[in-house]
N, C-alpha and C positions, 0 to 999 in steps of 0.2 A: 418692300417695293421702292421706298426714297431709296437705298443702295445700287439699288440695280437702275432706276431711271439719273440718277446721280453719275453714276458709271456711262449709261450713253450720251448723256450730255457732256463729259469730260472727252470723250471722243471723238467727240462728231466738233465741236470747238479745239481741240488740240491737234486732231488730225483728219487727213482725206479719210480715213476708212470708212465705208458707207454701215450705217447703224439705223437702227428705226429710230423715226421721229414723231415727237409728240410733242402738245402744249409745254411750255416751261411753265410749272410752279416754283415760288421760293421756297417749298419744302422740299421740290426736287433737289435742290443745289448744296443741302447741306452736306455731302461729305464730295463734293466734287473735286478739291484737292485729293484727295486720299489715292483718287486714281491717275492723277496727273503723272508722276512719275512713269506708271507704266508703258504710257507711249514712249519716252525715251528706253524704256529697257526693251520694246520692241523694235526699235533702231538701231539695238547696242547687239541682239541678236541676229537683225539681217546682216548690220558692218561684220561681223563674226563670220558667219556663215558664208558670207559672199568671199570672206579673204580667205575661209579654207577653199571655195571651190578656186580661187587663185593659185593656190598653192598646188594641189592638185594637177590640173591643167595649165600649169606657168604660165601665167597670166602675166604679164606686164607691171610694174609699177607704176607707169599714169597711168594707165588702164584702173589699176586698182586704186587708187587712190584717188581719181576723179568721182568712182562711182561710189569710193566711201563718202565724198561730200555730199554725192546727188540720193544717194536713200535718205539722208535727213527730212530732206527737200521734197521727196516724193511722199514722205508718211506726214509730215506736217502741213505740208502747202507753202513753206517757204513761212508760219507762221510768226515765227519769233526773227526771223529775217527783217520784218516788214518793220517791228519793233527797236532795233537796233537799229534799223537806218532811221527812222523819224527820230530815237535818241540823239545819235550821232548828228546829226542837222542842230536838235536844240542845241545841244551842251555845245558845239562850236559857234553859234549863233551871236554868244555874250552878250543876248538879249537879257532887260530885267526877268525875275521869275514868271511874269504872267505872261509874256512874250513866248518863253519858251516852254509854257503848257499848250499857250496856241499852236505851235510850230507842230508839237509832238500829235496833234487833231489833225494837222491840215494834211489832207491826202497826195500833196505833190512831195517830189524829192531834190534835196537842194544837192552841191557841188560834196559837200562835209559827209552825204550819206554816201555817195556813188566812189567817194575815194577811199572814205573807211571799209565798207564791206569790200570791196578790191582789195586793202592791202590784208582785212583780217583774212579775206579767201584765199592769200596766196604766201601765208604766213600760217594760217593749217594745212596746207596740200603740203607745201615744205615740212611743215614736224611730220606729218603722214605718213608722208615718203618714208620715213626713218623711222618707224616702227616696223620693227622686226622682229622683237621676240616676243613668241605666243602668252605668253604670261603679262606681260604689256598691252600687247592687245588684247587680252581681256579686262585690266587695269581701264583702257581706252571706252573701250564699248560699255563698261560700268557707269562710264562718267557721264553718258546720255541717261541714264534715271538718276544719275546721283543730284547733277546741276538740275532735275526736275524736281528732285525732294525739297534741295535748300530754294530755288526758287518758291515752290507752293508752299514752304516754313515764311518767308521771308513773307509772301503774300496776306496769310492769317496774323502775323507778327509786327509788321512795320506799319509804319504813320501813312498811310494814303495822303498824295500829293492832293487831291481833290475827291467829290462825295458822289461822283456820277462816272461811269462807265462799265463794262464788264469787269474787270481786274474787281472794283470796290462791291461792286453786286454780287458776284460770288463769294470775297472775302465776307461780307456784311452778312450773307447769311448762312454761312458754315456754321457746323458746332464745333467751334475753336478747338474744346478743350480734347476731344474724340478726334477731331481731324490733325492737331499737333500730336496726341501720342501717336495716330498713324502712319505722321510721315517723319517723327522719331524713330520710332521702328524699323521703317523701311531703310530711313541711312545708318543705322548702323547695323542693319542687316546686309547692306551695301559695303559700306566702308571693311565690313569683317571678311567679306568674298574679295575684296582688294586686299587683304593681308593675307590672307592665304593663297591668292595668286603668287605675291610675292612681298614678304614684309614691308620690308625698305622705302621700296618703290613704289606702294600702297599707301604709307607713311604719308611720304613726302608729297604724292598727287591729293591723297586727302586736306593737306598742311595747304596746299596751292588753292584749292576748291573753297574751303574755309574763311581764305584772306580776299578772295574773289568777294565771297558773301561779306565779309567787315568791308572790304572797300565798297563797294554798290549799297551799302548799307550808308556810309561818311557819305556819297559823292551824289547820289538822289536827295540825300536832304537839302546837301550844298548846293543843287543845281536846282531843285524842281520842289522840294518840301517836303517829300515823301516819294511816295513811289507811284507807277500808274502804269495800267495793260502795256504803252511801249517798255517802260523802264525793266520790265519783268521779261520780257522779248531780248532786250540790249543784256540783261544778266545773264540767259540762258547761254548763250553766244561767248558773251565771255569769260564764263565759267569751265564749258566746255574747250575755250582755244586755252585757256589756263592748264587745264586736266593733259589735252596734245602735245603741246609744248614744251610742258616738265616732263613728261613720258619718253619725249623723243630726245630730250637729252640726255633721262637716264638710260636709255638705250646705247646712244653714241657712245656715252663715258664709259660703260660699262661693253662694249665692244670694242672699245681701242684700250 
């Protein structure tokens, strides 16, 4: 019963899908990572499916490529959005640390969030664009539960910037040791469906994902002292433009 109530509380906080609701207990929330990941592979499925009906009915590329950004957006609610732009406000702020834990609390958006999510939105429609081969995008669509396994690894694993909020509430009462071997599991049951897509190109999008996770690892403590529900938002984001980006170049290189 904690798996299954575990499970709709990862849902119903991770994405719009409507799920029944009940009291939260702390014994509900112990393996609540475990199902994080999946709402990204239920994103990496629709992106999937929506580009084959593109293909199909030649469908457009902004066409297609607006509405790969907007299924994020409609399964999540724009969740880990909200968190990268209160990021993006702090870390440009060069406020002291305690400043920019305030910053990352306060509900208003400064000039640093509304230019960063603009240029990261138009810096993945562009690598978008330029995925072309099917084996790539599925490389691409993997990378919506992979950046959710290392983010929910990173969650159980890293120093919490502070001892209050959601982010620490759920890490605080997982069973670490059951929730890390399960979302071990899941990425290199991830990472191994991206080698068999395509070695190389799995490789190297994995090698991208990876360096994502050591820099957001160096650059939260350096800015905030750990990590915290935005920081985990701002990683998801750019983990995923990381995973776009090197995809759409090996696509290029490897087309001209």
């Amino acid at each position: 019963m904690k798996v299954i109530k575990s499970f709709f509380i990862a849902v119903s906080i991770y994405s719009k899908i409507p799920v029944p609701q009940f009291e939260w207990k702390e014994e509900d929330m112990e393996y609540i990572f475990c199902f994080f990941p999946l709402i990204g592979g239920l994103i990496g499925v629709c992106i999937y499916f929506w580009n084959y009906l593109c293909s199909i009915y030649n469908i457009g590329v902004l066409c297609r490529t607006l509405m790969d950004m907007v299924i994020p957006l409609l399964i999540t609610g724009g969740f880990h959005v909200d968190g990268f732009m209160d990021t993006m406000d702090a870390m440009h702020s060069y406020s002291p640390r305690e400043r920019k834990l305030e910053i990352l609390k306060d509900s208003h958006i400064g000039a640093f969030a509304v230019i960063g999510i603009i240029a990261y939105g138009l810096v993945f429609l562009a690598a978008l664009s330029e995925i072309e081969t099917d084996a790539l995008l599925r490389i691409v669509c993997s990378g919506f539960f992979m950046s959710r396994c290392f983010c929910a690894i990173s969650a159980v694993s890293f120093t919490p910037a502070k001892k209050d909020g959601i982010l620490y509430l759920f890490a605080n009462s997982s069973r670490k040791k059951i929730v890390k071997a399960s979302l071990y599991l899941q990425s290199t049951v991830c990472i191994g469906f991206m080698l068999f897509c395509s070695f190389q190109a799995g490789l190297i999008v994995t090698a991208a994902a990876v360096l994502a996770l050591i820099y957001y690892f160096y650059k939260s403590r350096k800015e905030f002292g750990g990590i915290t529900g935005d920081t985990s938002g701002y990683f998801v984001l750019l983990c995923e433009g990381c995973i776009v980006v090197i995809a759409a170049i090996i696509d290029i290189l490897c087309r001209g």
